[in-house]
C-alpha positions as CSV (number, residue, x, y, z in Angstrom):
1,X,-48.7,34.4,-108.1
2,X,-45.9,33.0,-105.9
3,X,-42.6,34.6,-107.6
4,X,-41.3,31.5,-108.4
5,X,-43.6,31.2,-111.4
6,X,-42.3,34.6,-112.7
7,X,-38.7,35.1,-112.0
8,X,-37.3,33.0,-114.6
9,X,-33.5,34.4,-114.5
10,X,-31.4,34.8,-117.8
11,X,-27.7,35.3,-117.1
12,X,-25.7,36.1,-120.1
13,X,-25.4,32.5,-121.4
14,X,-27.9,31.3,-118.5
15,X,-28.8,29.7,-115.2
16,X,-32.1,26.5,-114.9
17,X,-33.4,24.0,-112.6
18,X,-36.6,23.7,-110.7
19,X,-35.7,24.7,-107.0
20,X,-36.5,22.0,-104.3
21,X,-38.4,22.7,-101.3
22,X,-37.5,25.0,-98.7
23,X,-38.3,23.5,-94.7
24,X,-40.1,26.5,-93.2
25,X,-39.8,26.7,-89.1
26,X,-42.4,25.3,-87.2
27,X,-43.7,28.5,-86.0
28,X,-43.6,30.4,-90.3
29,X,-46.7,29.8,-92.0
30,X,-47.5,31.2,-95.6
31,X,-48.6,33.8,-97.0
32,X,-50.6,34.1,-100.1
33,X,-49.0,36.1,-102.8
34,X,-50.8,35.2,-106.0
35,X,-52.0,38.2,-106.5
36,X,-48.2,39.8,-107.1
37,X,-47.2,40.6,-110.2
38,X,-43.5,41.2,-112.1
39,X,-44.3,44.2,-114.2
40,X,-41.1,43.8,-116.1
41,X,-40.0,41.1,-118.2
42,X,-40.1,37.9,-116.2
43,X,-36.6,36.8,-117.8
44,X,-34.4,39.3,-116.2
45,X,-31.4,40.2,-118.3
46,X,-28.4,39.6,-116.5
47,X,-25.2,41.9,-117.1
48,X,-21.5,41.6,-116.0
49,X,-20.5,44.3,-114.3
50,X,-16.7,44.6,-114.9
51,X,-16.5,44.9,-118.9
52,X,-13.8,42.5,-119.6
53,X,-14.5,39.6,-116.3
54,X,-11.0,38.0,-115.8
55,X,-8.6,37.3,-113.4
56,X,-8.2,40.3,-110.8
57,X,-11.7,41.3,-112.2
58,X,-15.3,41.2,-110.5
59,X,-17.2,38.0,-112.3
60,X,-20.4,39.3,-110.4
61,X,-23.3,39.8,-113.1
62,X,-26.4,41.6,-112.0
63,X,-30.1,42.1,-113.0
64,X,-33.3,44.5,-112.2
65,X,-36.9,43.5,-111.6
66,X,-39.9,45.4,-110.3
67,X,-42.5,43.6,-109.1
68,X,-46.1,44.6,-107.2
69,X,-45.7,42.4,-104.0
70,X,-49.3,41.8,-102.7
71,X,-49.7,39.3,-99.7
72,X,-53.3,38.1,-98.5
73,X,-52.9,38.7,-94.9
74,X,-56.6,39.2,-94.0
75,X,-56.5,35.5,-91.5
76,X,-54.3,37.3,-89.4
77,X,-56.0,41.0,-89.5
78,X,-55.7,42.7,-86.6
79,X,-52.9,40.6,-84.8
80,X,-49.4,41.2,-84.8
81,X,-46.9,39.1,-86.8
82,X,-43.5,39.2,-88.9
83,X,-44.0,38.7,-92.1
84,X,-40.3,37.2,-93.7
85,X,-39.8,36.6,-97.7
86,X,-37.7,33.4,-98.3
87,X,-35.3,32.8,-101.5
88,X,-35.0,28.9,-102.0
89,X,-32.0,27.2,-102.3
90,X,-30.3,27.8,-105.6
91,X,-28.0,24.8,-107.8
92,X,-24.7,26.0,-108.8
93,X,-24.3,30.2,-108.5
94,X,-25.4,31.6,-105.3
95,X,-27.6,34.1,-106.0
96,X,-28.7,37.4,-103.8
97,X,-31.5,39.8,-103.9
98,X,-31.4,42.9,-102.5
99,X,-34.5,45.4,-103.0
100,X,-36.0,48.9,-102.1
101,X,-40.0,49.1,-101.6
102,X,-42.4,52.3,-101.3
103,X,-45.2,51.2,-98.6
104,X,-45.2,49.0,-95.6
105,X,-42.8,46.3,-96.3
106,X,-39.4,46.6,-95.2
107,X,-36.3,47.3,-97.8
108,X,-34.0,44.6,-97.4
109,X,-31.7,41.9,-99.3
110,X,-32.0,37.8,-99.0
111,X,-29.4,35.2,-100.0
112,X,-30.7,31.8,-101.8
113,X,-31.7,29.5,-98.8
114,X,-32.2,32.2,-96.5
115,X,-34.7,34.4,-95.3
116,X,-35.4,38.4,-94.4
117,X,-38.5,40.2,-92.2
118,X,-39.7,42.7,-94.7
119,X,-43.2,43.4,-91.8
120,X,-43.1,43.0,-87.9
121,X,-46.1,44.6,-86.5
122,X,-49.8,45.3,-86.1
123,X,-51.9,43.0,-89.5
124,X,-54.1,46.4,-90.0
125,X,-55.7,45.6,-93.4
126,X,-56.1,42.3,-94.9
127,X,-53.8,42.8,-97.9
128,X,-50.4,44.2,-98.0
129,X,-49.0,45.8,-101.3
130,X,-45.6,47.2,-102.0
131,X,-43.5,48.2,-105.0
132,X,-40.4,46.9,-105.0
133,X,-37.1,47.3,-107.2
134,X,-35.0,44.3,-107.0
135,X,-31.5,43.7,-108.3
136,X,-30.5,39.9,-108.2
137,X,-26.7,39.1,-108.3
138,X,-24.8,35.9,-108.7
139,X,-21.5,35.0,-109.8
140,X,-21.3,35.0,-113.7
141,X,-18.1,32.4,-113.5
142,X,-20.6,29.7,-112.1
143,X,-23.4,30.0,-114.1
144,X,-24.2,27.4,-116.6
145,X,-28.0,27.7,-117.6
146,X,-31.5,29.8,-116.7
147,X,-32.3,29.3,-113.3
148,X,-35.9,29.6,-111.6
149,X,-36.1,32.4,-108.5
150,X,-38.7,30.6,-106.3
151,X,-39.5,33.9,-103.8
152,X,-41.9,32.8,-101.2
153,X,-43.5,35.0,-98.0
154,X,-44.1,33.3,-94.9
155,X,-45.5,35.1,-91.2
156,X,-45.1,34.2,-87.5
157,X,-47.7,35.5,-85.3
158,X,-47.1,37.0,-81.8
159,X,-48.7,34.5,-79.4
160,X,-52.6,35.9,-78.8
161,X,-52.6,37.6,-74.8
């Protein structure tokens, strides 16, 4: 399952457009994470998080997800790589992720159209599974409708000696 499928964001009144394509560098290739799963609600319910937004007032809403990352790395056992997750470009509200994780992958945040390393080392097994907790923010003044989270993985391998 490639997030994007399951991260269908609800803010408050909404946010929703497909998200285009993101150019990967030359060098990234992807990873396969169908196998991860969101093991909460897949419409994440957004919340402001100053009671009364306003002039002089935060207009940031925020949202929790858990989801079981699981990346096929098993082409690349054995070598070392950095293995980055990717948040597509988003219409309209800028949106960022920040998450904490309980195995191998790195804790880390990602703004939309940017990337993060969440792995750089040795490929030991040939699947990779985390947990992690993710709160998505965006500002609540700019969003208009639902709006699809397309999360993507992609590694760069260390050149063979």
């Amino acid at each position: 399952m490639s997030l994007k499928a399951a991260l269908a964001v609800m803010m408050g009144f909404a946010l929703a457009a497909a998200a285009p394509a993101v150019a990967q560098s030359s060098a990234a290739l992807p990873v396969d994470d169908r196998a991860s799963q969101v093991m909460t609600p897949s419409e994440v319910a957004m919340k402001w998080d100053s009671l009364v937004p306003g002039p002089g007032r935060s207009d940031r809403i925020t949202g929790q997800v858990l989801i079981l990352v699981r990346l096929d790395v098993s082409s690349w056992q054995g070598r070392q790589g950095r293995i980055y997750q990717r948040l597509a470009p988003q219409p309209g509200s800028p949106v960022v992720a920040h998450w904490t994780s309980q195995g191998p992958l790195l804790p880390g945040s990602v703004r939309d159209g940017e990337r993060t390393l969440v792995y750089s080392g040795t490929l030991l097994t040939p699947r990779m599974e985390d947990t992690f907790r993710m709160t998505l923010e965006a500002d609540g003044g700019r969003v208009v409708r639902p709006q699809n989270l397309d999360f993507t993985f992609e590694i760069e391998l260390e050149s063979a000696p």
